[in-house]
C-alpha positions in Angstrom: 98.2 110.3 96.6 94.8 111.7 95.1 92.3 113.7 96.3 89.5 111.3 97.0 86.1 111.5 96.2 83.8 109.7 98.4 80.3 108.3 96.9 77.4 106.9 98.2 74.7 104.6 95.7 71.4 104.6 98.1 68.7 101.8 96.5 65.3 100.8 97.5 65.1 97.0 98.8 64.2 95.5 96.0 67.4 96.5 94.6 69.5 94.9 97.0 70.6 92.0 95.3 71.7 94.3 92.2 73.6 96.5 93.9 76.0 94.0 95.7 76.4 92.3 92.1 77.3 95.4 90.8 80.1 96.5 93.9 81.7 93.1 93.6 83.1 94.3 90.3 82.9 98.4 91.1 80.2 100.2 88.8 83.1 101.6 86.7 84.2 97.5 85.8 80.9 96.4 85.7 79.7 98.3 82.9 82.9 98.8 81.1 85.9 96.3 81.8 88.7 97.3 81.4 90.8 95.3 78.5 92.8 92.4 80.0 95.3 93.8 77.6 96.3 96.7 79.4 97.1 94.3 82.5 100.4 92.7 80.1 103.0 95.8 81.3 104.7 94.5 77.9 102.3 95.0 75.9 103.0 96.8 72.3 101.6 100.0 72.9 101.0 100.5 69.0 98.8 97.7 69.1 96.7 99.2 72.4 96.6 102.5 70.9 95.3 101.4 67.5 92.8 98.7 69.3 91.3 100.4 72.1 92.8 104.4 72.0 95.3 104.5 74.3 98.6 103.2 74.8 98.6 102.4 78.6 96.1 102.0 80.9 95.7 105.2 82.5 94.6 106.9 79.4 91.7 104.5 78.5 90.5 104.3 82.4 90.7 107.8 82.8 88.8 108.5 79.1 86.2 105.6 80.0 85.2 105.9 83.4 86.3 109.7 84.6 89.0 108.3 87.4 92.4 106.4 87.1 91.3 104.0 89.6 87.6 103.2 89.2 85.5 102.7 92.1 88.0 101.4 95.5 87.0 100.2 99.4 88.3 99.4 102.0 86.6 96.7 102.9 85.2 95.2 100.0 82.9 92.7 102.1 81.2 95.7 103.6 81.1 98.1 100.9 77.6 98.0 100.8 75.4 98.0 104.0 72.2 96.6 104.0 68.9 98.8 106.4 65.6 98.1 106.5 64.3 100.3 103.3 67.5 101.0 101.5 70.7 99.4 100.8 74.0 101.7 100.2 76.9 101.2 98.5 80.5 102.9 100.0 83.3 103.9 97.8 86.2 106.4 96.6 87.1 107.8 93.3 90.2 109.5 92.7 89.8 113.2 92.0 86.7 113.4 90.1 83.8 110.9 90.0 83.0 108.6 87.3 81.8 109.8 84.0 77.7 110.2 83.3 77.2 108.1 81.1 78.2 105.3 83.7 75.7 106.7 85.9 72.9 106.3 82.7 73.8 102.9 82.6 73.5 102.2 85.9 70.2 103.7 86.1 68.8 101.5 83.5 69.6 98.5 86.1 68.5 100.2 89.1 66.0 103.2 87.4 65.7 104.3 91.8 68.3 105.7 93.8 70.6 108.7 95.3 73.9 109.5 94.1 76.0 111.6 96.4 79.8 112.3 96.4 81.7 115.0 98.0 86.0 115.8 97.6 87.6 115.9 100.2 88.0 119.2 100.7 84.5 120.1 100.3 83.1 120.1 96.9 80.8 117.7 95.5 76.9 117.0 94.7 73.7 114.7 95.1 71.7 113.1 92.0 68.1 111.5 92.8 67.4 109.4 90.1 63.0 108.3 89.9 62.6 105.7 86.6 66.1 106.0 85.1 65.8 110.3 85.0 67.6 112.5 87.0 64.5 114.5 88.4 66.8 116.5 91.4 70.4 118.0 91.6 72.1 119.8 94.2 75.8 120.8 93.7 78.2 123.1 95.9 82.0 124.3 95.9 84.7 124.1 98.4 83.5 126.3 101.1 84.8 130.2 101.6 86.2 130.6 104.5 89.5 132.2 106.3 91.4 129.9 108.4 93.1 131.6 111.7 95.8 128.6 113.0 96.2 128.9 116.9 98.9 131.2 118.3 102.5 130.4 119.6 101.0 130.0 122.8 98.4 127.0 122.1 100.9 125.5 119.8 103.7 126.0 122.3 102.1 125.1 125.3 99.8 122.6 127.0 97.7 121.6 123.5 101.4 121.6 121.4 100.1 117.8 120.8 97.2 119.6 118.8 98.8 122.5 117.2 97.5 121.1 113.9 93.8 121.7 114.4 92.8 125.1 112.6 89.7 127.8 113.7 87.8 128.7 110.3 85.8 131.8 110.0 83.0 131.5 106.8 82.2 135.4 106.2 78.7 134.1 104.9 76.0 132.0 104.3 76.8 129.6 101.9 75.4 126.7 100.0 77.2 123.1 101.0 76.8 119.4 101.3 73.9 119.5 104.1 71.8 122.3 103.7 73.7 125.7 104.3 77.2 126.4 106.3 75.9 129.2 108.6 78.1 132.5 109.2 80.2 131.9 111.9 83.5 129.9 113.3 84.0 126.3 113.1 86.3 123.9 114.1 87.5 122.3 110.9 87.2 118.8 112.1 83.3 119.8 112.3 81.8 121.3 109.5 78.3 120.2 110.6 77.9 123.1 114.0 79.3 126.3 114.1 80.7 127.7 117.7 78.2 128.7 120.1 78.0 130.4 123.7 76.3 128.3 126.3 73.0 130.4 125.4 73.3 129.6 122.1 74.2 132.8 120.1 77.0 132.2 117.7 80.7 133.1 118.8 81.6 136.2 116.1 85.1 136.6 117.2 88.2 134.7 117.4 89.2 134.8 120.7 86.1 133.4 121.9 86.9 130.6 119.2 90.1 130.1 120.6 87.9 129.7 124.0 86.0 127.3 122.8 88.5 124.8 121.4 90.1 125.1 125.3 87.0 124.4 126.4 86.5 121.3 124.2 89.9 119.9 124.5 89.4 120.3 128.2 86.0 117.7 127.8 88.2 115.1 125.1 91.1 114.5 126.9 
């Protein structure tokens, strides 16, 4: 399996109607099908190469759009979600997101929106897009951080059934997909708040850490 990559398309209103013509296809289909040619597994390969490039169709997706896959759901009927100023459109690219100049294209049917994606383990960026020209981008890289995994005693005894959650330390202020990860320990099914004492002073040491996953697995039983 692939690392995914998971990508939000945010659109004014008026470009509702746009957008959800675009997702029935995927962005990476709509603007550049792939060849019903490389659907025929029997295909003569020196015929694809010589036509289109590539002999099989992993090489021309993966040339043309960026990914192997294009643009996938899960539920294609509510891939994109309609609010009351924006409409956004859900999906996953494996390992990398599509190529730019999908993105240009894109932009010259919808010339206003927000283009996030984030990997799964952490990396990723955000594109605002204002009459078809990127006018902002933010990127960041997998957080740095240590990872301490619980002791024989928590993943022997009563939380054995939990054994898998890990304590992360980051050693630093750092750069990341909403604002800045803060110094501090976190639990790594929640990047968004470090650990923090009832009076609200960050926990600096692990076995306060270790304290405070007790403490939480205590409330989530």
């Amino acid at each position: 399996m692939p690392n995914w990559v998971y990508n939000t398309l945010s659109v004014e209103k008026e470009y509702a109607d746009k957008l959800k013509e675009i997702a029935k296809k995927g962005v990476c289909r709509y603007y550049k099908p792939m060849p019903e040619e490389y659907e025929d597994k029997d295909a003569d390969k020196d015929y694809l190469t010589k036509k289109y490039g590539f002999d099989d169709w992993y090489g021309w997706c993966n040339y043309n759009w960026g990914t192997k896959w294009g643009c996938c759901v899960d539920d294609e009927h509510n891939a994109v979600i309609h609010g009351q100023s924006q409409s956004i459109y859900y999906f996953e690219t494996a390992w990398s997101p599509f190529n730019q100049d999908i993105i240009d294209m894109f932009a010259k049917d919808i010339p206003d929106f927000v283009w996030k994606y984030v990997e799964e383990q952490g990396w990723g960026a955000e594109l605002t897009f204002v009459n078809g020209e990127c006018v902002h981008y933010r990127d960041w890289d997998i957080p740095t951080c240590d990872t301490d995994e619980f002791n024989e005693v928590w993943q022997k005894g009563k939380y054995a059934d939990r054994h898998w959650w890990t304590i992360v330390r980051v050693p630093f202020n750092q750069h990341y997909e909403n604002g800045v990860l803060e110094k501090g320990y976190y639990a790594d099914y929640d990047w968004e708040h470090p650990m923090k004492h009832n009076d609200g002073s960050p926990i600096t040491n692990f076995k306060d850490a270790c304290k405070y996953m007790e403490n939480w697995f205590n409330k989530n039983k």
